[in-house]
C-alpha positions as a Markdown table, in Angstrom:
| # | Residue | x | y | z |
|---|---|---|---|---|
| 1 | Unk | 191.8 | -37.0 | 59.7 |
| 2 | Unk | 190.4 | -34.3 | 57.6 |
| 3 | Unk | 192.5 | -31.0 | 58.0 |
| 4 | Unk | 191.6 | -28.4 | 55.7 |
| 5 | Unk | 188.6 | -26.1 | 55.2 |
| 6 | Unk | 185.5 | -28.5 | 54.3 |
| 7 | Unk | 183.4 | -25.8 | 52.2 |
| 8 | Unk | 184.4 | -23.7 | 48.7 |
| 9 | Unk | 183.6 | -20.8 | 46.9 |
| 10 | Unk | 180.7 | -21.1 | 44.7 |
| 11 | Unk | 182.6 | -19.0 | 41.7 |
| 12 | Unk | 180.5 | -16.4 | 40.4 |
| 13 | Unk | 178.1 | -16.8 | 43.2 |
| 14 | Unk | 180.0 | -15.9 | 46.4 |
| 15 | Unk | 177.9 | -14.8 | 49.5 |
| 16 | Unk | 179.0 | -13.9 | 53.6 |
| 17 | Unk | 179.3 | -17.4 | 54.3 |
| 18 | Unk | 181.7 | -18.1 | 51.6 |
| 19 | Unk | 183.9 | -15.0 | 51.8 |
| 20 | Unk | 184.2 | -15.9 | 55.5 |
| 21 | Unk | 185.2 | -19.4 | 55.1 |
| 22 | Unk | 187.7 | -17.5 | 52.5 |
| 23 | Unk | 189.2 | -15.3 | 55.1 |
| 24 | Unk | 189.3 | -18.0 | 57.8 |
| 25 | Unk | 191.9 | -20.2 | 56.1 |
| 26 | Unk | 193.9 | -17.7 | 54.6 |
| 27 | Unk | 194.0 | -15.8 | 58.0 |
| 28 | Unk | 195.0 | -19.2 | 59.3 |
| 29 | Unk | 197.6 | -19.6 | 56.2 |
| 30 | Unk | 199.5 | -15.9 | 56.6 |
| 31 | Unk | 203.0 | -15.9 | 56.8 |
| 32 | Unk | 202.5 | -11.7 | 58.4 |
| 33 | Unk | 201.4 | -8.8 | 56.1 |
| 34 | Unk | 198.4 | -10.7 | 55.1 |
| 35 | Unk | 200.9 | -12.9 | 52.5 |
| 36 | Unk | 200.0 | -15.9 | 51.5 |
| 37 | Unk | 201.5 | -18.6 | 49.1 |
| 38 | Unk | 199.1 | -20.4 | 46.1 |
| 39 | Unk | 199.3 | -22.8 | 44.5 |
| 40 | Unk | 196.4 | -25.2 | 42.2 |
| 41 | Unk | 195.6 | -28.7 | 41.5 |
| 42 | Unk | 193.3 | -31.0 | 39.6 |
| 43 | Unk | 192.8 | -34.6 | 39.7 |
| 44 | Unk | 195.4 | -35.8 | 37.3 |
| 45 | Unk | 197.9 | -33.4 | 38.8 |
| 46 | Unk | 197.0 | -34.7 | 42.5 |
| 47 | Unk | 197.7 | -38.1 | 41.8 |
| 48 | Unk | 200.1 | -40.1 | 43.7 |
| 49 | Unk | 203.5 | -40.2 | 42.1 |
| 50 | Unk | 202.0 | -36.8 | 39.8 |
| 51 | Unk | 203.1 | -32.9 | 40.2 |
| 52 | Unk | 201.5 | -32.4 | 43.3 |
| 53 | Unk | 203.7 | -34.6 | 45.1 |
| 54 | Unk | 206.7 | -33.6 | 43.1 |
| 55 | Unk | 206.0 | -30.0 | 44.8 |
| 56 | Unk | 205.4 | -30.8 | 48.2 |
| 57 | Unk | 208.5 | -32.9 | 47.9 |
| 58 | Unk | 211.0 | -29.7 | 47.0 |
| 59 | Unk | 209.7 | -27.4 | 49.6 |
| 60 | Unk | 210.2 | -30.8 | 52.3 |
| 61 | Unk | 214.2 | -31.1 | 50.4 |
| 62 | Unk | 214.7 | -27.3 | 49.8 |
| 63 | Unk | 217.0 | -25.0 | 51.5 |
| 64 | Unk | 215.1 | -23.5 | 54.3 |
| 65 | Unk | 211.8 | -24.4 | 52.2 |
| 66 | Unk | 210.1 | -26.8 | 54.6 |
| 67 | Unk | 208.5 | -23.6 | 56.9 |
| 68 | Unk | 206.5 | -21.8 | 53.7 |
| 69 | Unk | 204.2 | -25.5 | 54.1 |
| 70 | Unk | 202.6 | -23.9 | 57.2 |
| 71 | Unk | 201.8 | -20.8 | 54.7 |
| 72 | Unk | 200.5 | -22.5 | 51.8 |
| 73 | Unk | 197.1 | -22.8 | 50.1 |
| 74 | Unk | 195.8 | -25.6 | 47.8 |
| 75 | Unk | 193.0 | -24.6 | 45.5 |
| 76 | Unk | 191.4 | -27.7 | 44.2 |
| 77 | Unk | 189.2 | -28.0 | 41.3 |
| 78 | Unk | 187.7 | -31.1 | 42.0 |
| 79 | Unk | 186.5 | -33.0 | 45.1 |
| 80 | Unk | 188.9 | -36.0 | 43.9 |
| 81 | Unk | 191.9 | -33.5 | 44.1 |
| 82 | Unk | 190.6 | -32.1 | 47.1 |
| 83 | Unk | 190.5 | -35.0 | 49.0 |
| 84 | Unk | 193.8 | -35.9 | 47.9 |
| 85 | Unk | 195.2 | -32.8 | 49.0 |
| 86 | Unk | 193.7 | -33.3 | 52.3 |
| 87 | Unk | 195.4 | -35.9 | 52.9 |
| 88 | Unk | 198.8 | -34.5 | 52.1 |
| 89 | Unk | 198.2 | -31.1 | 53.2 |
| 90 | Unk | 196.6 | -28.4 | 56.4 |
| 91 | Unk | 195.3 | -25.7 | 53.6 |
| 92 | Unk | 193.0 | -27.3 | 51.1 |
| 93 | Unk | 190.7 | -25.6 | 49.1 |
| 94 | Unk | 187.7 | -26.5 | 46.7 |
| 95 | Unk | 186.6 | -24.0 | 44.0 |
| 96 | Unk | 183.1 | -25.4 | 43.2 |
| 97 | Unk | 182.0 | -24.8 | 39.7 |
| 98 | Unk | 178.4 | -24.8 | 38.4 |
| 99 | Unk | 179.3 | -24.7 | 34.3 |
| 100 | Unk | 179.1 | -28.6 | 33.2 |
| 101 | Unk | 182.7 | -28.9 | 32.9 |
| 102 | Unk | 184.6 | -31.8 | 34.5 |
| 103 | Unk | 188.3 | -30.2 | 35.5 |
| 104 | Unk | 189.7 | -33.6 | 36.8 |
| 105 | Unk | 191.4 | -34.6 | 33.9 |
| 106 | Unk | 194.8 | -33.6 | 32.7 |
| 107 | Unk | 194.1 | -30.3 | 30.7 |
| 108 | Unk | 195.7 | -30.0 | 27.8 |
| 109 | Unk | 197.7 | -27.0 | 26.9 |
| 110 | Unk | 195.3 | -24.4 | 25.2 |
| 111 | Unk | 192.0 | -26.7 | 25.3 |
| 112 | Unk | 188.5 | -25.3 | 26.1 |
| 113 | Unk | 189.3 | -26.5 | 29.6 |
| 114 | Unk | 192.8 | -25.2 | 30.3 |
| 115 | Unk | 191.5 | -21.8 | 28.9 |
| 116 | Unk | 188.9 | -22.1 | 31.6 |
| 117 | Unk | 190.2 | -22.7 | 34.5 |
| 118 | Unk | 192.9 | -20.2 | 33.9 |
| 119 | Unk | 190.9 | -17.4 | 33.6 |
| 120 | Unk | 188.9 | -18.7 | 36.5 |
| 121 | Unk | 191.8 | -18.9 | 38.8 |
| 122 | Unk | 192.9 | -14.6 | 37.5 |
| 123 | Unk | 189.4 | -14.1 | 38.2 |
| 124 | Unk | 189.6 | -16.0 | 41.9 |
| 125 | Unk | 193.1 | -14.2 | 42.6 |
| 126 | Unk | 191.4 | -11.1 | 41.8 |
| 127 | Unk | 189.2 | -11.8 | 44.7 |
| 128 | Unk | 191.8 | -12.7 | 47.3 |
| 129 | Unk | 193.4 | -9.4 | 46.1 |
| 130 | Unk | 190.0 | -7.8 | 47.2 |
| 131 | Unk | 190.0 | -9.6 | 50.7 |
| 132 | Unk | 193.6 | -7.5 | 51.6 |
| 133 | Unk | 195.8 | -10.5 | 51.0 |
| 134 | Unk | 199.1 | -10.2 | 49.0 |
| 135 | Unk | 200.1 | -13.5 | 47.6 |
| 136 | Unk | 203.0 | -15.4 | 46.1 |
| 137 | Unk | 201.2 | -17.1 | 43.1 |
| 138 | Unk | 203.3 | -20.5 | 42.0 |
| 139 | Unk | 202.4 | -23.1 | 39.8 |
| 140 | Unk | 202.1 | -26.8 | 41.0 |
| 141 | Unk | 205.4 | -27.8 | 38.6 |
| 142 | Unk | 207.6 | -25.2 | 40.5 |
| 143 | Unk | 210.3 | -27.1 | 42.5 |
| 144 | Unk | 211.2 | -24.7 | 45.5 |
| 145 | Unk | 214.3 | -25.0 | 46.6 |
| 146 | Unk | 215.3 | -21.5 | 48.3 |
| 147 | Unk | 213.9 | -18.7 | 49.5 |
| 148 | Unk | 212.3 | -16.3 | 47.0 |
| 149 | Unk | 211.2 | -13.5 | 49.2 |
| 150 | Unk | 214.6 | -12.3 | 49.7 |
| 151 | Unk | 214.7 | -11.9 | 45.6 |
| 152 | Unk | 211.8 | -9.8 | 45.9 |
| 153 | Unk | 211.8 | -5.6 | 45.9 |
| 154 | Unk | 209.7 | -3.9 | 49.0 |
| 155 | Unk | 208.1 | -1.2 | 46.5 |
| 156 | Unk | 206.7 | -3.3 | 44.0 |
| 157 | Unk | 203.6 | -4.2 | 42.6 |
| 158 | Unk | 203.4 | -7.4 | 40.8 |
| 159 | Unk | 207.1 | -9.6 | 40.4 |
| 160 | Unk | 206.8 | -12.5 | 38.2 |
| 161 | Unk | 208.6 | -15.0 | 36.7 |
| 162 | Unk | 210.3 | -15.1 | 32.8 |
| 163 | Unk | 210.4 | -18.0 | 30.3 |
| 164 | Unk | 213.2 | -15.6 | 28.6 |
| 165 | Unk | 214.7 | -12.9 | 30.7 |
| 166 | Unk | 216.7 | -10.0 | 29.3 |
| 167 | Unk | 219.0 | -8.6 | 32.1 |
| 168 | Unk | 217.0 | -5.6 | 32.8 |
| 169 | Unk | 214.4 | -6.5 | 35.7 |
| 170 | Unk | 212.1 | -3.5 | 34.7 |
| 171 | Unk | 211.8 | -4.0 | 30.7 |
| 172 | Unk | 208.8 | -4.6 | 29.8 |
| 173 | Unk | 210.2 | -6.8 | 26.7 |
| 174 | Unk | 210.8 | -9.6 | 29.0 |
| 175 | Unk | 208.8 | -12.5 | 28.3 |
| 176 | Unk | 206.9 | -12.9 | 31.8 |
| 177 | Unk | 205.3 | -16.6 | 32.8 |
| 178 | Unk | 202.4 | -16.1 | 35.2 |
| 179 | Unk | 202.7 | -19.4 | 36.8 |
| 180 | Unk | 205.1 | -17.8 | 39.7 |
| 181 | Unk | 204.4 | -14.1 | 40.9 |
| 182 | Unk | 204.3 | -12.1 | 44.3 |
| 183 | Unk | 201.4 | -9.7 | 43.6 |
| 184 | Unk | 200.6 | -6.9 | 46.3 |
| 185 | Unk | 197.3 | -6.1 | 47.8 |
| 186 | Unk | 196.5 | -2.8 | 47.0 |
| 187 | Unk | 194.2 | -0.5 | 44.6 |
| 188 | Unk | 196.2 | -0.9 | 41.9 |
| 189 | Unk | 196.9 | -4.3 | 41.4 |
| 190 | Unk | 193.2 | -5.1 | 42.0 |
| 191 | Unk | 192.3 | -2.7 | 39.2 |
| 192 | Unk | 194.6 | -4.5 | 36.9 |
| 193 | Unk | 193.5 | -7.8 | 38.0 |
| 194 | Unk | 190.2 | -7.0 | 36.7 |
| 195 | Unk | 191.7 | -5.3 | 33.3 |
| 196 | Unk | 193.5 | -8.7 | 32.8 |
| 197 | Unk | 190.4 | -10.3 | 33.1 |
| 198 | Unk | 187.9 | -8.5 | 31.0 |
| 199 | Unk | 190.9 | -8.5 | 28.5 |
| 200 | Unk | 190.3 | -12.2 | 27.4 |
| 201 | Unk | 187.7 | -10.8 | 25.6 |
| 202 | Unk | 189.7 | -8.9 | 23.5 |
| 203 | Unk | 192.3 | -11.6 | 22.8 |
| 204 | Unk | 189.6 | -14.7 | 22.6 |
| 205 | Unk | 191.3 | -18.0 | 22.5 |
| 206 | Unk | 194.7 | -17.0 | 24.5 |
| 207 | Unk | 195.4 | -18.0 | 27.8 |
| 208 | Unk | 196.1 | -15.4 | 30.5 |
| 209 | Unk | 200.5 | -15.4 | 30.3 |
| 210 | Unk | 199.7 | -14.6 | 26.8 |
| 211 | Unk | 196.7 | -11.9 | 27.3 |
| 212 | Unk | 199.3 | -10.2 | 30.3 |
| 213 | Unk | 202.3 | -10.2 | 27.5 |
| 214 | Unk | 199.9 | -8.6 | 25.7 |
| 215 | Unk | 198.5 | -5.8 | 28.0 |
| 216 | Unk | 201.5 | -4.9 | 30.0 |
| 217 | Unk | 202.2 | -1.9 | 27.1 |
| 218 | Unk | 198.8 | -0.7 | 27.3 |
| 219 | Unk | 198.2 | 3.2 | 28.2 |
| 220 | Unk | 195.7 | 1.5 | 31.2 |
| 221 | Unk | 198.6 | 0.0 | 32.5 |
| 222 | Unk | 200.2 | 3.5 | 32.5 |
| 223 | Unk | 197.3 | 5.1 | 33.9 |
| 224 | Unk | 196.3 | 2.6 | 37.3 |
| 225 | Unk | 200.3 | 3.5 | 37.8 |
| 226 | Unk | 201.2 | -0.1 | 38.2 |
| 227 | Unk | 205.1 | -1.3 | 38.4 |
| 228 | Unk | 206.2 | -4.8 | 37.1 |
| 229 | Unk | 209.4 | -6.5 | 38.2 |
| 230 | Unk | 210.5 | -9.2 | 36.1 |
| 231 | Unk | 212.5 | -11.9 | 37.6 |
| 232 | Unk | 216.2 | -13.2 | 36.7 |
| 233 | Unk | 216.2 | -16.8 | 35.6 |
| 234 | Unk | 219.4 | -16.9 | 37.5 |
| 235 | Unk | 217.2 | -17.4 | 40.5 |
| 236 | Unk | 213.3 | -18.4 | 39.1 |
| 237 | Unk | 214.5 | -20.6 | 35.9 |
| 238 | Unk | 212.9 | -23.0 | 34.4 |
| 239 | Unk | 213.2 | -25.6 | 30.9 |
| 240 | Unk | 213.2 | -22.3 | 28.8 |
| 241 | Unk | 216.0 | -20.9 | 30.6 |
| 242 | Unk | 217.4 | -22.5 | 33.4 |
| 243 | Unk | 218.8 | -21.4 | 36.5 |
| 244 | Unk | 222.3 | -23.2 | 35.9 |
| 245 | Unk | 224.0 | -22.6 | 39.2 |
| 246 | Unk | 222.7 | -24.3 | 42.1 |
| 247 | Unk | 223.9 | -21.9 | 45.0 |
| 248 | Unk | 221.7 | -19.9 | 43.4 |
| 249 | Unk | 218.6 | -21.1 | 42.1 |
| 250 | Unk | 215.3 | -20.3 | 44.3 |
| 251 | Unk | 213.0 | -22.2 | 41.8 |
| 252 | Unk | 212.5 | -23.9 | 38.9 |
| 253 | Unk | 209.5 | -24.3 | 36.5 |
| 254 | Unk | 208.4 | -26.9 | 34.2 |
| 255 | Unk | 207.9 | -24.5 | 31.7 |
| 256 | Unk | 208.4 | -25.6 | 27.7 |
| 257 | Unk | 207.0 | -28.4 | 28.5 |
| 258 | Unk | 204.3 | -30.4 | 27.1 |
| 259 | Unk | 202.5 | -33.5 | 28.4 |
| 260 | Unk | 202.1 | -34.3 | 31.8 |
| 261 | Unk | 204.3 | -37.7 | 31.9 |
| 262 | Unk | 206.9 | -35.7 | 30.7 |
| 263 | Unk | 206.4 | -33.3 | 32.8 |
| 264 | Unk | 206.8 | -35.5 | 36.1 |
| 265 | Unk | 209.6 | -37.7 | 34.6 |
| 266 | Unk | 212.2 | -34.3 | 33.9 |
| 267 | Unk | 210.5 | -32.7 | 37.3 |
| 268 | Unk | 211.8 | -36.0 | 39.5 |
| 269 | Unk | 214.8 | -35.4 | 37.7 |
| 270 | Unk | 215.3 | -32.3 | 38.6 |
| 271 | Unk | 214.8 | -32.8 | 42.5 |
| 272 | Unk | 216.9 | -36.1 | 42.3 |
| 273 | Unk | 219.7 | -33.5 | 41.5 |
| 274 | Unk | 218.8 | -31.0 | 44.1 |
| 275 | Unk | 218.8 | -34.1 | 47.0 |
| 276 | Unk | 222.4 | -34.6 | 45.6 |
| 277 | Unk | 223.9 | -31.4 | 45.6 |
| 278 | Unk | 222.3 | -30.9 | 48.7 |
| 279 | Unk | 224.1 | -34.5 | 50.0 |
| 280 | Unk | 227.4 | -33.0 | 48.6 |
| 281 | Unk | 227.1 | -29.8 | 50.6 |
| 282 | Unk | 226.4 | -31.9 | 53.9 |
| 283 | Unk | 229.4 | -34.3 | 52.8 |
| 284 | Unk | 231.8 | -30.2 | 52.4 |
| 285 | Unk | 232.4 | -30.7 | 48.6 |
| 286 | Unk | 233.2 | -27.4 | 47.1 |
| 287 | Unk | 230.6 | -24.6 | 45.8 |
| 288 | Unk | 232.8 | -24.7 | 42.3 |
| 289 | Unk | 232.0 | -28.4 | 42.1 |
| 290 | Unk | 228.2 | -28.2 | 43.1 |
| 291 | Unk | 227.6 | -26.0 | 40.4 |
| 292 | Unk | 228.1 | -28.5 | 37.6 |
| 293 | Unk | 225.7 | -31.0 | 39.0 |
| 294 | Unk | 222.5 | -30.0 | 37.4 |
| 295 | Unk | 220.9 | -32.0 | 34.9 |
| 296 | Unk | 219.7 | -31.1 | 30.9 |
| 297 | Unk | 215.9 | -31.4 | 30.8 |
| 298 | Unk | 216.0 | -35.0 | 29.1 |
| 299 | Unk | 212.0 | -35.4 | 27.8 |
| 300 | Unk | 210.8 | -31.5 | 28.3 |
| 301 | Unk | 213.7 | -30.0 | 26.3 |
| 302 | Unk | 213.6 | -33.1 | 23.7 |
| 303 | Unk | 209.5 | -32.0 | 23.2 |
| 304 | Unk | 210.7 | -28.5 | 23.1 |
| 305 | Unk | 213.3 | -28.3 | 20.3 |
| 306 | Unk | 211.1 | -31.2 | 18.4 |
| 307 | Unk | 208.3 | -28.5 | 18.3 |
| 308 | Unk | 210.5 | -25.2 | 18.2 |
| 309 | Unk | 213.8 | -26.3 | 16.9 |
């Protein structure tokens, strides 16, 4: 049975009809105060046994987790991913795109077609932004395991996520990663939206974490009056700087890693060792000795320190 919305945004060529169809499933989607959670997948990422599954999986074995389901979007870039997500999922979402390029494959970190659909996905956010929906933003190799919102401050603009984070949650020299965020709807995160997006031009070649590490000292930044929050690893870590205690830990990224097997092979590791610690909690072993029962990224911090070491 076919579940989710059946028709996508034309990008770059929205009219009524599309903006409505927009606004119907993230209406249906809300979790209150126009919030929703995003997430995006392509083919090779929507496979059986890939990402995708890995996701859904976390939020089904996390803490309280399984509810945010009901609130989540799926943006799709291609019908093969859509369909699969339909079959997995109530809120599925096509982007249609009219440029030539096939998005269905895995795309490589930094190639033409990872630089595009990144920027198209800013650009899409920017737009949902527009509509009057706040959204949590988190990327498809993000294991949820808690619930973030209570991590999150009322009075800020845009919270997101750190690959290296140094203590102070308002520093702008922490190094952000702009696959998880909670971003407001409101005039000023719209207007930065778009400065984010026309500032790929001024940084061609980088990808948008990169372009956003750039711009968040820049006097426009100042000026629209925006406020950043930075998140502690200790609760959104990831394979550049875990979260290391488990009674903690909200989520955890895939980050510093490259390849897509790799990827999937450290992320199934990684929820095998939630599904135990969650087992030895049922079974009343102690908080001390739940703590210790994470596991090393085995091929994602191997690739890393081969690379960066």
């Amino acid at each position: 049975m076919v579940t989710g919305l059946q028709k996508g945004i034309n990008h770059g060529n929205n009219n009524d009809n599309d903006l409505d169809e927009l606004k119907g499933i993230l209406n249906q989607a809300t979790l209150g105060n126009n919030t929703v959670i995003i997430t995006n997948v392509n083919d090779a990422w929507a496979k059986p046994h890939s990402t995708f599954d890995l996701f859904l999986e976390s939020f089904r074995s996390g803490n309280q987790t399984r509810r945010f389901l009901k609130h989540l979007v799926v943006l799709a870039w291609d019908q093969k991913a859509y369909v699969r997500c339909l079959e997995l999922h109530l809120h599925c979402y096509i982007i249609k795109t009219h440029d030539g390029m096939d998005y269905s494959s895995e795309a490589h970190f930094m190639a033409p077609d990872y630089l595009n659909i990144v920027w198209r996905k800013i650009d899409f956010l920017r737009m949902i932004l527009e509509l009057g929906y706040s959204f949590v933003f988190t990327d498809t190799d993000i294991m949820w395991f808690r619930d973030p919102f209570m991590h999150f401050h009322k009075d800020v603009d845009i919270q997101i996520a750190c690959d290296t984070y140094n203590g102070n949650p308002f520093d702008l020299k922490n190094l952000p990663n702009s696959g998880f965020k909670y971003v407001k709807s409101n005039k000023k995160t719209i207007e930065f939206y778009k400065f984010w997006y026309n500032s790929r031009m001024a940084y061609p070649g980088l990808h948008d974490q990169d372009v956003f590490n750039m711009i968040k000292f820049n006097q426009t930044i100042k000026d629209i009056g925006l406020e950043i929050r930075f998140l502690d690893t200790a609760y959104f870590g990831g394979f550049c700087e875990p979260s290391n205690d488990l009674n903690k830990v909200c989520t955890m990224h895939a980050n510093c890693c490259f390849g897509l097997k790799n990827m999937v092979h450290d992320l199934g590791v990684m929820l095998s060792d939630w599904q135990k610690y969650i087992k030895l909690l049922t079974n009343k072993t102690t908080m001390d000795e739940c703590k210790t029962c994470w596991t090393t990224a085995q091929r994602c911090r191997y690739m890393f320190f081969h690379l960066f070491g």
